[in-house]
Backbone bond lengths (Angstrom), bond angles and torsions (degrees), N, CA, C in turn:
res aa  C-N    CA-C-N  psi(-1)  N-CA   C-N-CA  omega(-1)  CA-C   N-CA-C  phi
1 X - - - 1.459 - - 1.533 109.60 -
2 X 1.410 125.69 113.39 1.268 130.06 -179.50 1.529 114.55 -65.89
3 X 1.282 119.07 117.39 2.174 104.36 -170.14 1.592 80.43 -127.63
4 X 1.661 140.67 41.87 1.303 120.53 153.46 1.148 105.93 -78.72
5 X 1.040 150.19 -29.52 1.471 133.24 161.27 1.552 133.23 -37.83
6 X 1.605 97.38 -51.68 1.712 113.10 158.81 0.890 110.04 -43.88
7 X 1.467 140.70 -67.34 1.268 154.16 -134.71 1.296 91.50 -78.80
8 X 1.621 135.81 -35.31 1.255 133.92 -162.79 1.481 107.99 -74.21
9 X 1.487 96.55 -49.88 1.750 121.79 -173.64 1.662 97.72 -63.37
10 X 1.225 140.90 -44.18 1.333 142.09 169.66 1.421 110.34 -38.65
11 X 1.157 108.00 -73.64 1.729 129.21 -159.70 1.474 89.99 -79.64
12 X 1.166 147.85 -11.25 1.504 135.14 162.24 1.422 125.64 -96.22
13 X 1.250 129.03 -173.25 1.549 123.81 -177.94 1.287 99.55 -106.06
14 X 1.409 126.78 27.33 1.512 127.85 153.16 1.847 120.44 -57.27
15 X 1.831 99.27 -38.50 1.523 114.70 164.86 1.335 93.77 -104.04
16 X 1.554 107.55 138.53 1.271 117.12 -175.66 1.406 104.73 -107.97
17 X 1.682 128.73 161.56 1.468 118.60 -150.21 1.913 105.78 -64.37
18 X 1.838 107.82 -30.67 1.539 88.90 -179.23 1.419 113.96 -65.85
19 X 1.163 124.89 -28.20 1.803 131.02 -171.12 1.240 86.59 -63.21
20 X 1.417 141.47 -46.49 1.620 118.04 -138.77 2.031 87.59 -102.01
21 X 1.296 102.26 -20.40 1.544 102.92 171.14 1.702 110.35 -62.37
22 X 1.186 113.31 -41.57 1.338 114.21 172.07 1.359 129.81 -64.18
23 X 1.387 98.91 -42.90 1.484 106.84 -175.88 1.911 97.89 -66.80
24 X 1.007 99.88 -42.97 1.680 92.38 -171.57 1.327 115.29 -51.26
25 X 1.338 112.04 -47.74 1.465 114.72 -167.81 1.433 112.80 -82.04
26 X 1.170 109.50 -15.30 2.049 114.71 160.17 1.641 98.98 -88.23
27 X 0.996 139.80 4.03 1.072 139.31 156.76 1.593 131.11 -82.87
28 X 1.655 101.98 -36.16 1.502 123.24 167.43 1.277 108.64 -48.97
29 X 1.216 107.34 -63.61 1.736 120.03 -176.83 1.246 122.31 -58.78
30 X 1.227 110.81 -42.02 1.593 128.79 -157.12 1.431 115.76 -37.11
31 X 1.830 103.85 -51.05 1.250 101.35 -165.98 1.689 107.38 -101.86
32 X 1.033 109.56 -17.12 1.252 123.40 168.79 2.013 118.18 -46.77
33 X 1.303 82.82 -44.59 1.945 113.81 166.47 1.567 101.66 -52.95
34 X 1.313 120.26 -73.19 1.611 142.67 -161.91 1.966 89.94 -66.39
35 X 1.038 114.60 -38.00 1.357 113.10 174.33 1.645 120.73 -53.39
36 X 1.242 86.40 -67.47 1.807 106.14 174.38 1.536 121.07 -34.43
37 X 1.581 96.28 -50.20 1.569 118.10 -160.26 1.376 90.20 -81.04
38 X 1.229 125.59 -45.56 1.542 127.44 169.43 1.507 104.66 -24.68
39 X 1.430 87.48 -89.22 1.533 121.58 -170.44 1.541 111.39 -42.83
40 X 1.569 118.19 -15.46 1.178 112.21 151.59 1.334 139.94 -91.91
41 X 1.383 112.32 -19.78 1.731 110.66 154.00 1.335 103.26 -62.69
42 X 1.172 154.95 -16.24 1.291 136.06 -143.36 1.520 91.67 -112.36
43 X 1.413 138.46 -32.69 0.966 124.30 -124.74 1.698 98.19 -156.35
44 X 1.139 104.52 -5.09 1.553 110.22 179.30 1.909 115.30 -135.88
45 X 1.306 94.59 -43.67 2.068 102.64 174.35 1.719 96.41 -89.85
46 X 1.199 115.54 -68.49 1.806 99.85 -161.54 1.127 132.87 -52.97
47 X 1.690 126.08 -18.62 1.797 147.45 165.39 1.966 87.06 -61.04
48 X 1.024 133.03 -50.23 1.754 129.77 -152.64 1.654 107.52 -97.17
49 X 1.213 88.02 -33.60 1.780 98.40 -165.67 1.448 118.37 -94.11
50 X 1.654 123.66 73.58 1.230 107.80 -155.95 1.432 127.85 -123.22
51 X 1.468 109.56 39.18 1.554 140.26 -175.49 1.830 87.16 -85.64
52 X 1.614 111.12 117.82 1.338 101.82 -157.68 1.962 91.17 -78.30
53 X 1.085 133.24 0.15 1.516 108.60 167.14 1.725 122.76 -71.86
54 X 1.360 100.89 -32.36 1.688 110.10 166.77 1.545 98.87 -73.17
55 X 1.024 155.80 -73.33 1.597 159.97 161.57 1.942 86.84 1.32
56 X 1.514 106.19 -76.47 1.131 96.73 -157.45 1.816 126.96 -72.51
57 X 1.466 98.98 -22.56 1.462 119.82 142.61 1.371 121.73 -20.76
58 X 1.431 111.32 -79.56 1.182 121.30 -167.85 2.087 106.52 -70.19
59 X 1.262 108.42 -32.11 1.446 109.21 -179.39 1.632 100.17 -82.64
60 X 1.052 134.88 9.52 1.504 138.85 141.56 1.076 122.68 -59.48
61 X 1.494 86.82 -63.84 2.011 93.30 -173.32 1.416 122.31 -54.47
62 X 1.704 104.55 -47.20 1.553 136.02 167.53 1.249 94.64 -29.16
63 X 1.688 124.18 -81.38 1.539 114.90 -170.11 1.311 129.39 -57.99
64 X 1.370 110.93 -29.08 1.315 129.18 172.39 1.620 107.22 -52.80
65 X 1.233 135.22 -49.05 1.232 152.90 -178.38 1.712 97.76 -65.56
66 X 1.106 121.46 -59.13 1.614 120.80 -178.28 1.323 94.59 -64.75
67 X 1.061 154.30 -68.17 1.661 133.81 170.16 1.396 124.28 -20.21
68 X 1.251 119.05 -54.04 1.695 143.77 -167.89 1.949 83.85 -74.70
69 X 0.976 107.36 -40.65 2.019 96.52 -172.29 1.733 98.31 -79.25
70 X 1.216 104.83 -47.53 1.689 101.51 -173.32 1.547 107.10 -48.34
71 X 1.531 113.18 -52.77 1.374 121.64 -172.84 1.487 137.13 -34.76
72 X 1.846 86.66 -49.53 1.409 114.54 179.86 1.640 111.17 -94.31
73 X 1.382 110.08 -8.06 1.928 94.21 163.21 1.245 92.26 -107.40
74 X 1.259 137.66 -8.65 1.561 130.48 151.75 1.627 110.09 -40.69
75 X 1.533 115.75 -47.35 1.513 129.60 -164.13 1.442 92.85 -70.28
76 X 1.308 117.98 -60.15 1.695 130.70 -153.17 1.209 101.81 -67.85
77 X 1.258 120.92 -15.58 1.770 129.76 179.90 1.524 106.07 -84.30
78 X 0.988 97.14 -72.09 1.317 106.41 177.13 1.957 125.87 -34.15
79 X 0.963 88.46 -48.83 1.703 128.73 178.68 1.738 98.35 -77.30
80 X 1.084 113.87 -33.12 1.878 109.17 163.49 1.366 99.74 88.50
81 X 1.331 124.58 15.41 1.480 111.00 155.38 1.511 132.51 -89.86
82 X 1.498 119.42 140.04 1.143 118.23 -165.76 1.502 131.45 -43.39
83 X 0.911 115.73 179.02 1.579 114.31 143.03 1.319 134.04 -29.67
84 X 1.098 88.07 -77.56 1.344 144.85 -166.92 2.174 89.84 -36.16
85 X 1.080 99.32 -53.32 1.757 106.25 -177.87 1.136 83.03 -48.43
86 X 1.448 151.71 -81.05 1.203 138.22 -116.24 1.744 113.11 -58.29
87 X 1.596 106.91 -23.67 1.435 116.49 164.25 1.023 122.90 -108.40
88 X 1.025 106.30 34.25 1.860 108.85 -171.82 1.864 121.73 -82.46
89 X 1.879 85.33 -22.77 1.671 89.63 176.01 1.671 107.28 -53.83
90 X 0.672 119.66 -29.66 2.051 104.16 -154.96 1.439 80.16 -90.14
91 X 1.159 148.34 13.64 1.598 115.56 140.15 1.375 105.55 -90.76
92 X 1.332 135.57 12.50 1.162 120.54 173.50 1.840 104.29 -116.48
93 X 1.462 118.05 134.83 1.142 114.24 -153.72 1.286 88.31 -81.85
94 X 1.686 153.07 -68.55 1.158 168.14 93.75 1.806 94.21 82.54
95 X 1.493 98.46 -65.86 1.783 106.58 173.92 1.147 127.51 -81.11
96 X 1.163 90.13 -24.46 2.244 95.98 -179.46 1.660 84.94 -72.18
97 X 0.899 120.83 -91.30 1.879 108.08 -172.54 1.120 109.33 -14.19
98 X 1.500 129.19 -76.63 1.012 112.16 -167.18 1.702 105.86 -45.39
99 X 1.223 119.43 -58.30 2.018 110.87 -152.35 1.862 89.18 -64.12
100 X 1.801 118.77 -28.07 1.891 85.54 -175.74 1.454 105.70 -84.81
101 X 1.286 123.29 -9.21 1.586 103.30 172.79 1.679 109.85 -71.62
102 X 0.765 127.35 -3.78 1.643 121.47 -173.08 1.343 95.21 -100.46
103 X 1.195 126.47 -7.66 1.825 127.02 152.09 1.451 142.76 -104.84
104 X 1.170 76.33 26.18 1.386 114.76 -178.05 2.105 104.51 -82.77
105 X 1.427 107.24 -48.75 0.874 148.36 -115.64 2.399 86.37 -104.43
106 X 1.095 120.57 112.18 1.240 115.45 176.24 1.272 116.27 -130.43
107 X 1.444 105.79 -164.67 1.877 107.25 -178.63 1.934 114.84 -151.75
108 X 1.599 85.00 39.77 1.836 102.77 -176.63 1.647 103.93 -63.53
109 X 1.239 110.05 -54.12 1.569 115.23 177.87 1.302 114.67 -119.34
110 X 1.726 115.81 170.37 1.196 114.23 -157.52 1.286 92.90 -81.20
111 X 1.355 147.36 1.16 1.279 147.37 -179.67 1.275 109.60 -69.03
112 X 1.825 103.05 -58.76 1.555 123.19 171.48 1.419 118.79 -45.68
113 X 1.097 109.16 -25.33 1.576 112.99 -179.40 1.435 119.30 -90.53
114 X 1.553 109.35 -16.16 1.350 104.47 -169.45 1.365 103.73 -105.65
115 X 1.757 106.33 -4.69 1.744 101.20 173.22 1.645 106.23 -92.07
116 X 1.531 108.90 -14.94 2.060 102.80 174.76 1.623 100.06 -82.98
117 X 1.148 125.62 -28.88 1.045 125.15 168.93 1.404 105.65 -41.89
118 X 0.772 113.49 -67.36 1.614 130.84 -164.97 1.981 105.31 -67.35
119 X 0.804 114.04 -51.63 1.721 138.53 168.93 1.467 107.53 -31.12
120 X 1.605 87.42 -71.79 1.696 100.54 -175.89 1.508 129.65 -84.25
121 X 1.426 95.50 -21.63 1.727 104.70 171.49 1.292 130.67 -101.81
122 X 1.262 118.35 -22.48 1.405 118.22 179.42 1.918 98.23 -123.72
123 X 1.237 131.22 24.29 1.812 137.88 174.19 0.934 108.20 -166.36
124 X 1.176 144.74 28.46 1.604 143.10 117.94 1.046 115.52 -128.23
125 X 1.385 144.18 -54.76 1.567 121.65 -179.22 1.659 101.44 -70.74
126 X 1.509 113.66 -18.44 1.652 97.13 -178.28 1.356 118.46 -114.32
127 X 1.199 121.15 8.10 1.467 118.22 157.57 1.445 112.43 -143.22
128 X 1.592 134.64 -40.07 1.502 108.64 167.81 1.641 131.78 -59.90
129 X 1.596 101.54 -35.99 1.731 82.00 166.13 1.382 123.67 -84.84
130 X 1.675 121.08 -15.02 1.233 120.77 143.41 1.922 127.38 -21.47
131 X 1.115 101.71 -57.61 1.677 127.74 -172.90 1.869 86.95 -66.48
132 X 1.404 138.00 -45.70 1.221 128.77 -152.83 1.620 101.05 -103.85
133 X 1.658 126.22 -13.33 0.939 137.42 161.52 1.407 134.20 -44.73
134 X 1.579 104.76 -57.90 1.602 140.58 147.14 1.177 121.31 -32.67
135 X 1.427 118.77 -57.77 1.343 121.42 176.55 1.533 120.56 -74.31
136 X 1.630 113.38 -15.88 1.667 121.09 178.52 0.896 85.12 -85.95
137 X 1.558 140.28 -68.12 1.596 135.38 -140.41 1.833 101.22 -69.19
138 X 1.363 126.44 -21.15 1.063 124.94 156.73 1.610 135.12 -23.86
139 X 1.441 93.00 -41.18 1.699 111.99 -172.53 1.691 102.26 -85.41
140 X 0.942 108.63 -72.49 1.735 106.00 -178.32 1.919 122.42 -40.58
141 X 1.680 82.57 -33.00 1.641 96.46 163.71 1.667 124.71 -39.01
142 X 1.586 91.45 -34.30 1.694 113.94 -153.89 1.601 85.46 -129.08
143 X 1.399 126.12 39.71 1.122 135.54 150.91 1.681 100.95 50.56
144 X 1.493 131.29 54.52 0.818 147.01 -144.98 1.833 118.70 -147.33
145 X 0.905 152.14 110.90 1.602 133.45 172.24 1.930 94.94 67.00
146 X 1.203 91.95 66.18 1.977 83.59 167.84 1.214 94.96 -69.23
147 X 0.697 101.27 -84.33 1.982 120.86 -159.75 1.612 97.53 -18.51
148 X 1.080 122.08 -70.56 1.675 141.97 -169.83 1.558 92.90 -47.77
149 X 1.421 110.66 -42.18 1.650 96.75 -168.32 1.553 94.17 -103.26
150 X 1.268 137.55 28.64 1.418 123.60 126.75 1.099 134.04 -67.00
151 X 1.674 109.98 -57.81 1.214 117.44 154.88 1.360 140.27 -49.50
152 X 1.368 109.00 -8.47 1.628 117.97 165.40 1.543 103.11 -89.79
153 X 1.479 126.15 -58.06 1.044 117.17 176.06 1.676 131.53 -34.54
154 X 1.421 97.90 -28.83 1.200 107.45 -158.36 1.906 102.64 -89.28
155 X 1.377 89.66 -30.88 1.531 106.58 175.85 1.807 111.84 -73.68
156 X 1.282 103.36 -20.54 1.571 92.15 -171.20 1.717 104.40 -82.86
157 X 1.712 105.07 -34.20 1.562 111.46 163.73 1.877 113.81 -33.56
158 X 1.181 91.63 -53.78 1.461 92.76 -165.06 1.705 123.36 -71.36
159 X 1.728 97.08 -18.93 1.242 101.97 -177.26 1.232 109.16 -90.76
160 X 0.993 123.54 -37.42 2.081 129.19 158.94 0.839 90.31 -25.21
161 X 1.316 139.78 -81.47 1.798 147.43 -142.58 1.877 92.93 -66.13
162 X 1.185 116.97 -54.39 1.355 107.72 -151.49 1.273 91.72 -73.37
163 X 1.674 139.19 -44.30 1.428 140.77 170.87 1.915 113.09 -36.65
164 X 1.576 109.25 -57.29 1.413 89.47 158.23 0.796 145.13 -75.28
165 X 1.418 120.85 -26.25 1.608 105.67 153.00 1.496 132.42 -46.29
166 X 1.268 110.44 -54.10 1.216 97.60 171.32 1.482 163.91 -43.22
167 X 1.586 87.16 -38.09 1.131 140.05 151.45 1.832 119.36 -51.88
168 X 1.369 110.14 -65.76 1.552 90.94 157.76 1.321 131.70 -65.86
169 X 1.727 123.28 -16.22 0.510 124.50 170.65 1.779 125.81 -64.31
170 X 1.478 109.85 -44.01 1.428 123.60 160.22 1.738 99.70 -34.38
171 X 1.370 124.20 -94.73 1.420 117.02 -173.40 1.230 134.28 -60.66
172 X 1.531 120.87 6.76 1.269 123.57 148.10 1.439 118.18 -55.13
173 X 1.847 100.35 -63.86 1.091 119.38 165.48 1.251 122.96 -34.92
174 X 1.335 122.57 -46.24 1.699 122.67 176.46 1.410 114.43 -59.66
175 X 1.636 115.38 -49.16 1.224 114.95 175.02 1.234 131.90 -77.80
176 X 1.414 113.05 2.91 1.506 110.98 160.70 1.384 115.25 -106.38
177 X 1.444 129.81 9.18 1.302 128.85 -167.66 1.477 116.15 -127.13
178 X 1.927 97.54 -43.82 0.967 120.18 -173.87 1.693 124.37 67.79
179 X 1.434 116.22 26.75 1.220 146.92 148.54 1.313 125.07 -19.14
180 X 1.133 108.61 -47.55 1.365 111.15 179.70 1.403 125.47 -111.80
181 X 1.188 101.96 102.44 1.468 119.26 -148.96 1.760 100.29 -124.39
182 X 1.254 132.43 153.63 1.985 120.19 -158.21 1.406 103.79 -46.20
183 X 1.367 109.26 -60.45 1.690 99.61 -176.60 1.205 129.82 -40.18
184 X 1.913 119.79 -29.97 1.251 122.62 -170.40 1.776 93.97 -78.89
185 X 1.000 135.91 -51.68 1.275 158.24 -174.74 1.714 88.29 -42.20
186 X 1.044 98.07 -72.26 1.805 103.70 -159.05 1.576 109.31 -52.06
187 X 1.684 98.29 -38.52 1.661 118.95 155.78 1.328 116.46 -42.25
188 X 0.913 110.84 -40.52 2.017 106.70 -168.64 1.360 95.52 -112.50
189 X 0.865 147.87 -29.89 1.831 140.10 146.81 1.779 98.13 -25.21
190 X 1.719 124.65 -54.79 1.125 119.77 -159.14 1.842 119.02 -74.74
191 X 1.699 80.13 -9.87 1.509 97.11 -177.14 1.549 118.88 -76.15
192 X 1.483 88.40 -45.24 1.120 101.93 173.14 1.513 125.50 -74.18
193 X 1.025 120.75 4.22 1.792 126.55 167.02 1.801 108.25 -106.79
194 X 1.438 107.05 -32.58 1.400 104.79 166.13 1.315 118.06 -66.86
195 X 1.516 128.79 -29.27 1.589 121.57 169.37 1.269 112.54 -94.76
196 X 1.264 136.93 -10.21 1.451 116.94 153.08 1.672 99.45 -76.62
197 X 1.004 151.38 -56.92 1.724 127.69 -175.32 1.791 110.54 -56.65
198 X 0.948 109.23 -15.08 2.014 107.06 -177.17 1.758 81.78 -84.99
199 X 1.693 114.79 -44.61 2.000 82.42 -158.02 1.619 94.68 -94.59
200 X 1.611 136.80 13.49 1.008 131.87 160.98 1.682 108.31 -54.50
201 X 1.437 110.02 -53.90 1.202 128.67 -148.06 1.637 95.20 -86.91
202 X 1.444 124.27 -32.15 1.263 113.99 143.61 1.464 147.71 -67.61
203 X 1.432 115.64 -5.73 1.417 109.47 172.33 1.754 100.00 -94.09
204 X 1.506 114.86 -15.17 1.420 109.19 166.71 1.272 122.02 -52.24
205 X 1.474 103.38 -32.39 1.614 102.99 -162.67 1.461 77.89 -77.80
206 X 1.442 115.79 -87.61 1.125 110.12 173.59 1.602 135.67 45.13
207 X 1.500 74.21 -85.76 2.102 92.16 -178.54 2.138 103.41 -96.23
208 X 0.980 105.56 33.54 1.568 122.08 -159.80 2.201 86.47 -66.69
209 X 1.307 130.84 -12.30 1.316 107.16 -162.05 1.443 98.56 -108.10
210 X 1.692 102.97 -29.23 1.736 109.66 173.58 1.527 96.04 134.63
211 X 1.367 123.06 -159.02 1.139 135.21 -130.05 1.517 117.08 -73.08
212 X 1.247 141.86 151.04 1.577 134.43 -146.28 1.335 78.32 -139.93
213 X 1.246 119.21 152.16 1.520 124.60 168.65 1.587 107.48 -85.90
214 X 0.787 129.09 148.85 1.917 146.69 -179.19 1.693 91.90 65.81
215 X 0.842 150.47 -17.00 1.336 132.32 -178.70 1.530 120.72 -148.95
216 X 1.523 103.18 148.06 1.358 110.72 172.46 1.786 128.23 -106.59
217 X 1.173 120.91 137.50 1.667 111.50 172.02 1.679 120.87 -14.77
218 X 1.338 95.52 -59.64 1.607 111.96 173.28 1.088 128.74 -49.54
219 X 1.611 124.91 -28.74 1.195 125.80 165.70 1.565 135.91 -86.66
220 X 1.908 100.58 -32.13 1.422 120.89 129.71 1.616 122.40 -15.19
221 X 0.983 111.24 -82.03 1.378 134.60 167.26 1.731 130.73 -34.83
222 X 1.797 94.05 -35.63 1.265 106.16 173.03 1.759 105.96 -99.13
223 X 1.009 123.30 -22.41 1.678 123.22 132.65 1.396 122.03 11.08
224 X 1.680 71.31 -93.10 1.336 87.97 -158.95 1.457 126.37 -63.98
225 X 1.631 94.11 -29.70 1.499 103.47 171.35 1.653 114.81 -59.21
226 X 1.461 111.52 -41.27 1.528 108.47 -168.65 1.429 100.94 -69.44
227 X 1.370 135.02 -29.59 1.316 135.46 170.99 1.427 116.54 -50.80
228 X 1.774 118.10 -69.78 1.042 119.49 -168.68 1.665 114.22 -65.31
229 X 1.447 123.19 14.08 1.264 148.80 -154.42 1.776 94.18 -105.78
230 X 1.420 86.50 -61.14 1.767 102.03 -169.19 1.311 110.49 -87.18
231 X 1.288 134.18 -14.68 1.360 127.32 142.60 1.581 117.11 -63.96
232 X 0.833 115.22 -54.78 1.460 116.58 170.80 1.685 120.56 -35.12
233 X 1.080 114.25 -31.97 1.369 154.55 171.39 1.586 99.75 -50.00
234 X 0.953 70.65 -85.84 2.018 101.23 -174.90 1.875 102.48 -50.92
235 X 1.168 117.54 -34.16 1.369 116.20 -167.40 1.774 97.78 -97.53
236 X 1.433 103.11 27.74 1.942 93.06 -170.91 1.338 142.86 43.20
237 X 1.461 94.76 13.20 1.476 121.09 164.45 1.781 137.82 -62.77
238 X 0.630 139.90 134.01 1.225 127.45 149.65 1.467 139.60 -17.25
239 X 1.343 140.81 85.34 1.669 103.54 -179.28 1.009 121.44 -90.15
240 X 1.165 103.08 157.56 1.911 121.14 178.61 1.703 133.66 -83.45
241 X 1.548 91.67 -16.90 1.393 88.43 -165.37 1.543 126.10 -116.53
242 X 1.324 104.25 10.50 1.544 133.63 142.77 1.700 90.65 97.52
243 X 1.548 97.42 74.64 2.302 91.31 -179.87 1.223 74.72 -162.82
244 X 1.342 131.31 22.31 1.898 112.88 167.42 1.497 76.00 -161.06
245 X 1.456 103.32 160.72 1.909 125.70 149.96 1.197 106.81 -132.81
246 X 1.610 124.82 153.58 1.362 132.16 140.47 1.099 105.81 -45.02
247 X 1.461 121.34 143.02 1.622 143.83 178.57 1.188 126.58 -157.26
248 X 1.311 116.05 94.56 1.556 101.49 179.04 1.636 123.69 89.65
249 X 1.073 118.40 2.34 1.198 106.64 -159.85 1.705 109.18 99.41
250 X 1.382 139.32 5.09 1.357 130.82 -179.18 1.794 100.12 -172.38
251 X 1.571 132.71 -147.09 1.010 132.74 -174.70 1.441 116.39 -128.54
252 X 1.082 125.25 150.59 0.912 129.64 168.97 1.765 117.90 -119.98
253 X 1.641 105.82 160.21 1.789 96.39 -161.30 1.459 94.74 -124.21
254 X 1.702 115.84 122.60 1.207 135.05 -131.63 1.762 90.90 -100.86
255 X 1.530 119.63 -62.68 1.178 150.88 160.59 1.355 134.40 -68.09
256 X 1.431 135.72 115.14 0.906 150.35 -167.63 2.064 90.02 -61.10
257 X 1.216 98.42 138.83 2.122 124.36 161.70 1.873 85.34 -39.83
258 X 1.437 97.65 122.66 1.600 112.09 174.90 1.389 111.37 -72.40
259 X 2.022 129.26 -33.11 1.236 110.71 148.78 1.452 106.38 -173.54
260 X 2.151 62.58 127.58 1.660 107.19 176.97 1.146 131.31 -22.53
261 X 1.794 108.84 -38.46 1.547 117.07 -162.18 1.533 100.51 -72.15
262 X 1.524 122.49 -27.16 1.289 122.52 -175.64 1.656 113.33 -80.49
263 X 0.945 97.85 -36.30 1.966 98.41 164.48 1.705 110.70 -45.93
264 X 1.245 105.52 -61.68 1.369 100.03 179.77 1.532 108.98 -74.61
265 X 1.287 153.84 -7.42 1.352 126.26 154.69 1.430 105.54 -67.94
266 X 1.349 127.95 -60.75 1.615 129.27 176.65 1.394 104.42 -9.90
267 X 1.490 96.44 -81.22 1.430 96.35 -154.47 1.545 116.06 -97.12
268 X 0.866 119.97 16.02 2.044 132.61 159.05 1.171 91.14 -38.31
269 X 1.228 121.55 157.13 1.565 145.64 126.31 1.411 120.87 -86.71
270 X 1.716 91.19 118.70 1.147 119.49 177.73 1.945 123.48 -52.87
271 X 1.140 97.78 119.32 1.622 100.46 174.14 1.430 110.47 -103.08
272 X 1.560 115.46 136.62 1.891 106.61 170.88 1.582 99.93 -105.93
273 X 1.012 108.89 163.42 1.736 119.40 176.12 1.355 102.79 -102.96
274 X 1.704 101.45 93.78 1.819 89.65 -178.72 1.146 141.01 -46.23
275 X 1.438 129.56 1.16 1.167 147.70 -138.80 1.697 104.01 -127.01
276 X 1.309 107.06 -19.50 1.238 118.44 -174.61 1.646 111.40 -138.97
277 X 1.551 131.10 -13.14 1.176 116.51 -176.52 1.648 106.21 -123.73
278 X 1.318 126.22 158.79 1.467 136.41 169.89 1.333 113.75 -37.20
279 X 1.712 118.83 153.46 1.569 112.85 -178.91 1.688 110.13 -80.31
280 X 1.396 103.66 -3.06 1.677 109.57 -164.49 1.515 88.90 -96.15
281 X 1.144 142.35 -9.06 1.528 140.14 167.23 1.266 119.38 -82.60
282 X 1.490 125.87 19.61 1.324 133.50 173.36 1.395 127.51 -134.26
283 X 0.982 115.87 110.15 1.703 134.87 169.35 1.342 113.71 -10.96
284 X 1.595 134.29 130.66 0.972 146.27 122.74 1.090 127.29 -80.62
285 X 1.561 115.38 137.51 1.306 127.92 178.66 2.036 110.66 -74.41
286 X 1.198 101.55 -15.07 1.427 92.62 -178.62 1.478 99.41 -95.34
287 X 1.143 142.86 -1.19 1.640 122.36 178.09 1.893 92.31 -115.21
288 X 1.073 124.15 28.37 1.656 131.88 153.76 1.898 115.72 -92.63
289 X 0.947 100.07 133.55 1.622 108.52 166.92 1.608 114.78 90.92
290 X 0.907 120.04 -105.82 1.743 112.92 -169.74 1.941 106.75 -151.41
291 X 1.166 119.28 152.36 1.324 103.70 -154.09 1.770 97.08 -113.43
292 X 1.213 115.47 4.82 1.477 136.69 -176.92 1.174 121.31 -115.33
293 X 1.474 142.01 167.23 1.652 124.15 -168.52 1.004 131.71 98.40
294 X 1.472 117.93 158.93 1.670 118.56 163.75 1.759 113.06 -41.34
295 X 1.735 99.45 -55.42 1.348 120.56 -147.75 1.912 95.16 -95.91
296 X 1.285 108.84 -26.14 1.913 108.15 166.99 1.325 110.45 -33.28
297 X 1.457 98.43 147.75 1.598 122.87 160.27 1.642 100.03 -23.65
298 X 1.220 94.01 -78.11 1.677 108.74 -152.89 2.060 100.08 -44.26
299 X 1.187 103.13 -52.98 1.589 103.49 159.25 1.154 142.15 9.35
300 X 1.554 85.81 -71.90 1.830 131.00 176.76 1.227 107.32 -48.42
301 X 1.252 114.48 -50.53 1.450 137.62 -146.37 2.006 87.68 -52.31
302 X 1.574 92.76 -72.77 1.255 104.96 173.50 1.610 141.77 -36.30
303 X 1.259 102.64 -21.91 1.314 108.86 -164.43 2.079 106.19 -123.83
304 X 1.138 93.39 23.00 1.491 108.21 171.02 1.688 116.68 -111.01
């Protein structure tokens, strides 16, 4: 990934001192985050979970996660910050909460498992680095940090995937255990209001110098809520924070996406500049659409 461009936009007044204050301190965390989440496939789902397609699941994600850490002390290198950041959260109180509540977090009973389930897949890989995603993809928006917002882009791909998995994995889990029973529910409802106030209190720090161009804390903030809303969603839960209702038998979405501009980076299609990017960064038309059918791959085969 080429980041001399970054490197330019850094060291100039293209990032202005609050942007580069921000970026640092979502930088402190960042990998520290990708660590954790690691360190929890490794060390909490793969000892319990031992149907070798979940096994191999989870040793996906695992590597996937050691990419996402290389990337970003790839960035911090590049970018000329020390070491030394890579531990820099636990002087900040804001992040140490966040990393000891995620150790908080075990897999003694099947209860315990279905609230880290829930913890790690749908409120931290699916809405706190969500919440820190937003605020990077901000910059490239404003023609700013390409490089960084490739590598975010590329990271938010991966965390979608690992969020649904998990996530089916959660209601598999329910239906073979039956785990989640109101208390567990009311339990992970509580989770989910404790990590939107930990990454509230982190996008404060966050924006700690003042004003960011395209975005404010407040909207951050309203983020996160619509996120931890739509996971909530997804986990057959209840939400709390008034941007979905139960309806009918399923949900309904009360509140318009808090911001738009990030919908359309999400879901764009990606263009490479052949001239400048890898051949593995470009789309095939045969691994698009459905591989079964009239209109499937396999289809094709026939009619060429």
């Amino acid at each position: 990934m080429p980041l001399g461009a970054d490197l330019k936009d850094w060291a100039s007044d293209r990032v202005t001192d609050s942007e580069r204050a921000l970026l640092t301190q979502i930088f402190r965390f960042f990998t520290q985050s990708d660590i954790e989440v690691g360190d929890n496939y490794l060390k909490r789902y793969i000892p319990i979970f031992q149907p070798l397609t979940v096994q191999m699941m989870m040793a996906a994600f695992t590597n996937m996660e050691t990419v996402h850490i290389d990337a970003y002390a790839l960035l911090l290198k590049t970018l000329g910050m020390p070491k030394t950041e890579f531990e820099a959260f636990r002087g900040y109180s804001e992040m140490r909460a966040k990393a000891d509540y995620m150790h908080e977090f075990g897999v003694d009973t099947v209860a315990d498992v279905a609230r880290t389930l829930a913890m790690f897949g749908a409120f931290t890989e699916g809405m706190a680095l969500f919440a820190s995603f937003a605020m990077l993809l901000n910059f490239p928006r404003h023609n700013k940090m390409n490089g960084m917002g490739q590598i975010v882009s590329w990271s938010v791909r991966d965390e979608s995937l690992h969020c649904e998995g998990i996530i089916k994995l959660f209601h598999e889990w329910n239906r073979e255990t039956g785990a989640v029973t109101r208390s567990v529910r009311d339990d992970i409802v509580d989770v989910a209001k404790t990590m939107v106030k930990l990454e509230e209190n982190f996008v404060d720090l966050a924006f700690g110098l003042g004003k960011i161009e395209g975005m404010r804390p407040e909207q951050i903030h309203t983020y996160v809520r619509y996120v931890a809303d739509w996971r909530l969603t997804q986990l057959r839960i209840a939400p709390v924070f008034g941007f979905f209702e139960a309806k009918e038998g399923g949900f309904t979405q009360l509140k318009a996406h808090p911001l738009p501009w990030l919908v359309e980076i999400l879901n764009g299609v990606e263009h490479a500049n052949f001239f400048e990017q890898r051949a593995t960064e470009y789309s095939k038309a045969a691994s698009r659409g459905s591989w079964d059918g009239e209109d499937g791959v396999w289809a094709a085969f026939g009619r060429t």
